[in-house]
N, C-alpha and C positions, 0 to 999 in steps of 0.2 A: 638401306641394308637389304640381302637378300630376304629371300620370304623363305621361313621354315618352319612349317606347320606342324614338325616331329616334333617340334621342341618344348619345354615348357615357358610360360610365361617369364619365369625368373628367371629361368636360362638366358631367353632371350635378353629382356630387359638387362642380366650382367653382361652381355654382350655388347651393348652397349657403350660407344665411345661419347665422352664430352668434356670439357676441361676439367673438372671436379669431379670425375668419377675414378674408380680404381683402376692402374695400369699395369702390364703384365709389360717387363723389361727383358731388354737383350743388350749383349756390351759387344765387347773385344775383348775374348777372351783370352787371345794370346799376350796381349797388353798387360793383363794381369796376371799373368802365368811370368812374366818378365821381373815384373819387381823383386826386388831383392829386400828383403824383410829381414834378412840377416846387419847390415849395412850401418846400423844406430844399435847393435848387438841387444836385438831384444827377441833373438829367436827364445829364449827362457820364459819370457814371457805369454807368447803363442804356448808356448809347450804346457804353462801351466794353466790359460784359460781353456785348450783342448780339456785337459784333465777335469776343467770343472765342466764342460761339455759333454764330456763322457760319462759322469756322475749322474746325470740324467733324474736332477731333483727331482722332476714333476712325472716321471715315469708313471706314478699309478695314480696322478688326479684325477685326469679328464674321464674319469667313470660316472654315467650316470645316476642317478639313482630313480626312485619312486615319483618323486620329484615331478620330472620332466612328465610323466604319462597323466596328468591331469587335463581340463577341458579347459584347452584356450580359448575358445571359438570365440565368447565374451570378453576376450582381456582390453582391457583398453588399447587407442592406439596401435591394432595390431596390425593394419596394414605395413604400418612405421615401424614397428618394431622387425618384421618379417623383410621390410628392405634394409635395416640396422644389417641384420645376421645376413641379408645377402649380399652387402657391401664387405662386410667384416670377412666374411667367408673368401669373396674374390680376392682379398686384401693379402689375408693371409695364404693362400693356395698361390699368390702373385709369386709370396716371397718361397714357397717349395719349392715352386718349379727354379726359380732363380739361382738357389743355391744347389738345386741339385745340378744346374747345367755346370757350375763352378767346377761340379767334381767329378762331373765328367770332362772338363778341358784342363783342370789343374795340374802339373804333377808334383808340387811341395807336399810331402805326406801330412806334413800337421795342418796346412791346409784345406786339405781335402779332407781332413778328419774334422776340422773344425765345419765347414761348409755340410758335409754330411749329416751331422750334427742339429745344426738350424735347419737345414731342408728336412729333418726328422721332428721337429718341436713345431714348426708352420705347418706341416702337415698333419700331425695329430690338432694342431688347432682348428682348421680346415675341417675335418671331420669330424669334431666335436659340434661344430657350426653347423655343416650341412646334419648331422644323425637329428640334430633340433628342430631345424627346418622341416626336414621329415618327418617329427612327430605333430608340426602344425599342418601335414599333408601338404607340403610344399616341397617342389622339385628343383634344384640344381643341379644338372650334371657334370662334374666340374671336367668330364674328359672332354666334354665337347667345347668348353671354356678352354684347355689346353691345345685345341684342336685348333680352332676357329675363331679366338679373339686376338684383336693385332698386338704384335708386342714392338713396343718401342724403344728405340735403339737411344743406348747414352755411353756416353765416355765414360770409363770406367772410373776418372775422379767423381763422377757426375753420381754415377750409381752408389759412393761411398758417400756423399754427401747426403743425396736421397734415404738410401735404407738405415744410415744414421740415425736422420730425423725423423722418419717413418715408425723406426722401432721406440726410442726413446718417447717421443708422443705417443705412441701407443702405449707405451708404462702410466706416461701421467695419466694420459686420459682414463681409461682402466681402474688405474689407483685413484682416481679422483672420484669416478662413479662408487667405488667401492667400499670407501671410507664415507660417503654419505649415505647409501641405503646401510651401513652400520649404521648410523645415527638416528635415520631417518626408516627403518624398515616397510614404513607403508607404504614406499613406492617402489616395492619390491612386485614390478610386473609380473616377475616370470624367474623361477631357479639357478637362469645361466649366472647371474649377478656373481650369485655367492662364489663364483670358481674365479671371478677374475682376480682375487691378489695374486695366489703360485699365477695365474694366466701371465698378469703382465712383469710378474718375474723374467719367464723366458724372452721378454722384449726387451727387460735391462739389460739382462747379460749379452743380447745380442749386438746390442749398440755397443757396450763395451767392447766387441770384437772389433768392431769398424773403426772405434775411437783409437783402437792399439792398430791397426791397419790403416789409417790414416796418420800417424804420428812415428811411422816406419819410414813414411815416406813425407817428409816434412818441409818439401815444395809445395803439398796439396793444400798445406796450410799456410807457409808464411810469403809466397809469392803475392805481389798486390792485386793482381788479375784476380789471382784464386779465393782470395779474400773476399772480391767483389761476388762473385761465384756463390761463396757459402754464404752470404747477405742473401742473393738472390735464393737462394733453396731454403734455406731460413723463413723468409717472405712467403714464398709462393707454398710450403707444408702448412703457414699457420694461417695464410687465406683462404686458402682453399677448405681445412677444417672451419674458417668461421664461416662462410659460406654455406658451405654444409649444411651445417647444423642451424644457422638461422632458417634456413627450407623448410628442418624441422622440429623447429621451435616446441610443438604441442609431442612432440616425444618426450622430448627432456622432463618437460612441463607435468607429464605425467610420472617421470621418476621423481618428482616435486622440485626439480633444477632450473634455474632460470638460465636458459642458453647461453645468454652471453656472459653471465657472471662464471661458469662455469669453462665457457672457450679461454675466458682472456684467464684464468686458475692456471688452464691448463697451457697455455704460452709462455704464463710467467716462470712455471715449473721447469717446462721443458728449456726456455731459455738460459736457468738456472743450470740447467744439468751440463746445457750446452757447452759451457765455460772451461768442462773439464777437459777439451779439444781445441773448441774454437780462439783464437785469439781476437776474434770480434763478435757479438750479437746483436741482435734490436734492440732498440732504445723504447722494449715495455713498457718503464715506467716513466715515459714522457707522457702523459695524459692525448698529446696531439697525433702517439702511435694509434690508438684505439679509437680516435675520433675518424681517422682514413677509411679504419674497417668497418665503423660502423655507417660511415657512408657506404663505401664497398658494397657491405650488404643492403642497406635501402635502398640503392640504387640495381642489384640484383635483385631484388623480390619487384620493384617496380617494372623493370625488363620481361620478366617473366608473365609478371600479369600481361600488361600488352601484346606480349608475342600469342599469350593463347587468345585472346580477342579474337586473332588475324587481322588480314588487311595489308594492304601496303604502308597505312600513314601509322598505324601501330607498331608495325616491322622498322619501319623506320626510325620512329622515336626509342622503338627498345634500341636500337644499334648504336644511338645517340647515348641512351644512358650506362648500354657497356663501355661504351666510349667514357665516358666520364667515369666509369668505376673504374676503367685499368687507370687514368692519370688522377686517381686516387691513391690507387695500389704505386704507382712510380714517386707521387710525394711521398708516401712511406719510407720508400726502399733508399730515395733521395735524402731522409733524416741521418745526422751523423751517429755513427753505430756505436755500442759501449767496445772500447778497448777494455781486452780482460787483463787486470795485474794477474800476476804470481799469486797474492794471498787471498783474490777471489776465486778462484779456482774451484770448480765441484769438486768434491773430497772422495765424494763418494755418499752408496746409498748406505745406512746402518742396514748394522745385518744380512749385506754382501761383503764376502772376504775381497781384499786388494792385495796384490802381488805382494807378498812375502820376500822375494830374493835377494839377494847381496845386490848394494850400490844403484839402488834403484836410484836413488833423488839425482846420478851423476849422470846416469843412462837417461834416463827421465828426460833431463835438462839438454842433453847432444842432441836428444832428437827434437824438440824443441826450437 
């Protein structure tokens, strides 16, 4: 990577490309500006998730308080916690820019009211993230992240599968930390905790857009290719988090969580949710799913060590043991998938409303 000594550390380091870090997307936009969303007659229902967009629940959460100005300098875990919020950060600010590019190349008005919308709620996330960072005296600037980090180009079904399961794991994960420091308040490191339930509100409703824009277009889902597709993003969202988060393990460990009982929580969650879409998922609850990943990951942390040793015969053996973690990760994907009936279907979350309108179950079903 260039050398840029303007920059901050955190800057840099989210500059940073690697398979598991956060990625900053580009489509075809004209591709999507094409669909016809009308086609399975559920413009009614665009029109009424706009409406609940526009309502703008969480309008006056993300305010700090008293809170945030105490001395972290002591917190446990902080170097981890501080790449938490500049992972999160990049994550979110990924998905501003993303959706505000939509609404600058769309022209379906509900659309672009909807997109406008979620590039408005990622962005006030983003900046809850970074004003935090800032009070640990840490610097991200995220225009130079818009400037100068690559963004990478996917087919627009591609980006709907993605930011699907991007958001909706971002509910669980979120609601999963958030309902344990309820329970468990003393691994409450640091204030932000307390915001994440309205937080990962705005991640369910947004997957709910994609899951109605994906079911618009109902090639994206029941063509067999595309099938293989949503397997594959399914996979590659829920390794990549467990990967992750086994790196770091002494995070969690300090919100009193044990990594991995809390990654495969939150798979099993988000695979649940999946259903209300997908007419396939992973086979979670095969025991032989989790034993992939958790080789996956031991043979990632073992890679890892080697490689910073150096040397050629430690380089080598790590390249061997990535080797062996992808045709881990390809026995996984290799496992036969749950087909979803009709009567398992996510229902939905309590206490988010569902479409209201006339002849839903018949509309529902066409586009299906």
């Amino acid at each position: 990577m260039e050398q840029m000594p303007d920059l901050s550390v955190t800057t840099r380091h989210a500059l940073q490309e690697s398979a598991i870090s956060p990625r900053f997307y580009t489509t075809d936009y004209k591709a999507i500006d094409a669909l016809d969303i009308d086609k399975n007659g559920l413009r009614d229902e665009f029109e009424w998730i706009r409406e609940e967009f526009e309502h703008d629940y969480n309008r006056t959460h993300f305010k700090r308080n008293e809170e945030f100005l105490a001395n972290f300098d002591d917190m446990p875990v902080r170097s981890m916690f501080i790449e938490f919020l500049e992972r999160s950060c990049t994550a979110e600010f990924s998905g501003c820019i993303l959706y505000a590019e939509m609404v600058k190349h769309l022209k379906d008005p509900t659309l672009r009211a909807i997109f406008k919308c979620m590039s408005r709620d990622e962005g006030r996330h983003a900046g809850f993230l970074n004003r935090t960072m800032g009070d640990l005296n840490v610097a991200l600037d995220l225009s130079v992240l818009q400037k100068r980090k690559k963004y990478t180009f996917f087919q627009p079904k591609f980006i709907f599968y993605t930011v699907y399961l991007s958001e909706k794991i971002g509910y669980a994960r979120y609601i999963t930390i958030y309902r344990h420091l309820e329970r468990h308040p003393e691994g409450l490191i640091h204030p932000i905790f307390k915001w994440f339930e309205n937080w990962c509100n705005d991640e369910y409703r947004h997957g709910e857009f994609f899951s109605m824009l994906m079911r618009s277009q109902p090639e994206l889902l029941n063509q067999p290719a595309n099938r293989r597709w949503i397997r594959f993003f399914l996979l590659a969202v829920y390794a990549t988090m467990y990967l992750n988060d086994c790196r770091r393990a002494e995070f969690y460990q300090a919100l009193g969580l044990d990594w991995r009982q809390y990654d495969q929580q939150v798979i099993r969650l988000t695979d649940q949710i999946a259903t209300q879409v997908y007419p396939v998922t992973l086979p979670v609850d095969n025991p032989r799913f989790f034993q992939h990943l958790d080789a996956a990951a031991a043979y990632d942390k073992q890679a890892n060590a080697l490689a910073e040793r150096g040397g050629a015969l430690n380089q080598a053996r790590a390249a061997r043991l990535r080797a062996a973690l992808a045709l881990r990760l390809l026995a996984a994907y290799r496992m036969p998938p749950r087909v979803t009936p009709a009567e398992e279907r996510w229902k939905g979350l309590q206490g988010f409303p569902n479409y209201p309108g006339p002849d839903r179950a018949v509309r529902v079903s066409a586009a299906d």
